[in-house]
C-alpha positions in Angstrom: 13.6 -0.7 -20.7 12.3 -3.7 -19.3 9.2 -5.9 -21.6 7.3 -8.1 -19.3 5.0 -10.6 -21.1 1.9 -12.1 -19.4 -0.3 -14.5 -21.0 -3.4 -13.1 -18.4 -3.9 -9.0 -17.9 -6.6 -7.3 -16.2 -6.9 -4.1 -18.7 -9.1 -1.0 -18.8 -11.0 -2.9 -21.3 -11.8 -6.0 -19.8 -9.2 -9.6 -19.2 -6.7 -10.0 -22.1 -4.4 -12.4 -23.5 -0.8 -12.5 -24.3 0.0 -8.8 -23.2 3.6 -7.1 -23.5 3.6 -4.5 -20.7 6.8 -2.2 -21.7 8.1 -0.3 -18.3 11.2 2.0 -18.7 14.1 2.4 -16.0 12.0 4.2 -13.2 9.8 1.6 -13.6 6.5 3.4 -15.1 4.2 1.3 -17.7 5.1 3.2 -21.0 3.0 0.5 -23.5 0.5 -1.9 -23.4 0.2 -4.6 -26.0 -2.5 -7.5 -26.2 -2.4 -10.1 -28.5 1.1 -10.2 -29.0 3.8 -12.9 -29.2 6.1 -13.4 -26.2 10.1 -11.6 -27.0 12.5 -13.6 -26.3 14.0 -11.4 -23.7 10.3 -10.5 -22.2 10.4 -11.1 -18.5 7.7 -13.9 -18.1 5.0 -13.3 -15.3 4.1 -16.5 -13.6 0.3 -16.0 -13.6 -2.1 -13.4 -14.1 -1.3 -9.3 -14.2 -3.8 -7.3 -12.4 -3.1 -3.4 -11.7 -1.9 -2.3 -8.2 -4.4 -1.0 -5.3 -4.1 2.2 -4.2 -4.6 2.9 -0.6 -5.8 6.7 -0.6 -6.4 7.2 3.2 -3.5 5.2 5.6 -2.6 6.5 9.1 0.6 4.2 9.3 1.3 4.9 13.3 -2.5 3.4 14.1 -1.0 -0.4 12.5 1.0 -0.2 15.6 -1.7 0.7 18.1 -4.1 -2.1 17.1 -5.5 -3.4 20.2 -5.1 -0.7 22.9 -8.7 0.6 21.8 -10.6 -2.5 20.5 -11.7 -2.9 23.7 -14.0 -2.1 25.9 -12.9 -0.4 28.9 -16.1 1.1 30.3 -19.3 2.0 30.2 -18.6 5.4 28.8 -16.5 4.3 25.6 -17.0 6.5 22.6 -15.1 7.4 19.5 -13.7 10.7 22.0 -12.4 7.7 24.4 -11.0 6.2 21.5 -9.4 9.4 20.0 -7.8 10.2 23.4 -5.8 7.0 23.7 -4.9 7.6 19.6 -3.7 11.2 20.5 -2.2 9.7 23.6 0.0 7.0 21.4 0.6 9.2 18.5 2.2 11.2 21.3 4.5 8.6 22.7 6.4 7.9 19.2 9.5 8.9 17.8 10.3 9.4 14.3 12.4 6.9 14.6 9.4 4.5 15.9 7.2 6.1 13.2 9.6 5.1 10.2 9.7 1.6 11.8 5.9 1.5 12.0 5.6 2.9 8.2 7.9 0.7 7.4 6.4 -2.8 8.5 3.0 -1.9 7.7 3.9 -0.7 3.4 5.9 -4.0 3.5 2.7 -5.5 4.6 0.4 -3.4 2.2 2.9 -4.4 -0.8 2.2 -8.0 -0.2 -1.7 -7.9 -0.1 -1.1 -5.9 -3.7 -1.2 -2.3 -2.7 1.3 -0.5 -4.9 0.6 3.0 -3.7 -0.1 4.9 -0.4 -1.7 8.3 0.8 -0.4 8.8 4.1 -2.2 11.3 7.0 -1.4 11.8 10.5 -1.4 13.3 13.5 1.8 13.5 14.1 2.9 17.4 13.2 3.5 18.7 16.7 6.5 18.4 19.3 6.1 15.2 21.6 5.3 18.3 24.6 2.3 19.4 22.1 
């Protein structure tokens, strides 16, 4: 079990002060205490808590496709010009490519605060369709 103490915490209820967060070996939040004095073995947090950001809708593959359709390439562009060079990519990439991707871009996601991910794709066929 791990106590973390932050004098700063965005709750349910609004900003409070000197908050011990108790988290247990997997790592899940199992108490929440404002106004409480610091433990001496409380892990400090150097500024303010806030909760983590889901991102409920990720297609992890596309991070590495940004700029092959941004654009314009004709006068006929459209969102089915667009999804045909998507298809086209999500097409050209290994597993091994897609971890890679997945990889860079949740590293990427953790450090702008995003602390979970809902990942869709396209990618459920053989590369030969």
């Amino acid at each position: 079990m791990t106590t973390i103490f932050a004098e700063t915490a965005l709750l349910p209820t609004g900003w409070a002060e000197n908050v011990l967060i108790g988290m247990d070996d997997d790592g899940w939040i199992t108490s929440v205490q404002p106004g409480s004095n610091a433990m001496r073995d409380a892990v400090h947090a150097s500024g303010p808590v806030l909760p983590g950001m889901p991102n409920t809708h990720s297609h992890a593959f596309q991070r590495a496709m940004a700029g092959l359709t941004e654009r314009v390439t004709g006068e006929k562009d459209s969102f089915w010009t667009w999804r045909d060079m998507m298809y086209r990519f999500a097409g050209s990439i290994t597993p091994d490519d897609l971890e890679a991707i997945a990889v860079r871009l949740y590293i990427e996601m953790l450090k702008a605060g995003y602390t979970n991910v809902a990942e869709f794709h396209y990618l459920h066929h053989q590369p030969d369709g």
